[in-house]
C-alpha positions, 0 to 999 in steps of 0.5 A: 704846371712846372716841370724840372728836369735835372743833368750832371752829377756822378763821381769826383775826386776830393778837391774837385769840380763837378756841375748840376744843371736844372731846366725848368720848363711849363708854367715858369712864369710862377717861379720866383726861386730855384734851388737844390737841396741834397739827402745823404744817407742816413742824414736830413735833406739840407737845403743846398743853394737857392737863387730867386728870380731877383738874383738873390742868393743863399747857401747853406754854411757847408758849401759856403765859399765852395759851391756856386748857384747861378741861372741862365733866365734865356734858357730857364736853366739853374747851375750849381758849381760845385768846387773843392768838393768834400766826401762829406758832399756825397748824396742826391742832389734834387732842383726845385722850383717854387713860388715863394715858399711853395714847392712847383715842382722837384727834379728825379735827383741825380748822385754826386759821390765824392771819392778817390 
């Protein structure tokens, strides 16, 4: 069993930087991609950012340029740099971690709000 554990998060100002943090702990051997995905209200969950166990990564095109994903394999970590952040950025950030197309495990979900 894999679990994920979540950190970071809260409010920013437009234009600025805030950090995700997602441990995963267990069964991690079976993990081979870790991403976030986000759900604002009213919209579709979009999937944010992954990073496989190879070191391959995606983003989606809003955050492009923006937001950074990067894993730390000493500590079973995965970070988000999130820059520039937009208001549009706001919503429930939830990590991942799965096997292939398989979802393991999903993080509790932390906010980001992006305002003045």
């Amino acid at each position: 069993q894999v679990q994920v554990v979540e950190s970071g998060g809260g409010l920013v100002q437009p234009g600025g930087s805030l950090r995700l943090s997602c441990a995963a702990s267990g069964s991690i051997s079976s993990i081979t991609v870790m991403g976030w995905y986000r759900r604002a209200p009213g919209k579709q969950r979009e999937l944010v950012a992954t990073i496989t166990s190879g070191g391959s990564r995606n983003y989606a095109d809003s955050v492009k340029g923006r937001f950074n994903i990067t894993r730390d394999n000493a500590k079973n970590t995965v970070y988000l740099q999130m820059n520039n952040c937009k208001p549009e950025d706001t919503a429930v950030y939830y990590c991942y971690a799965g096997s292939g197309i398989v979802v393991r495990a999903w993080g509790q979900g932390t906010q980001v709000t992006v305002s003045a």
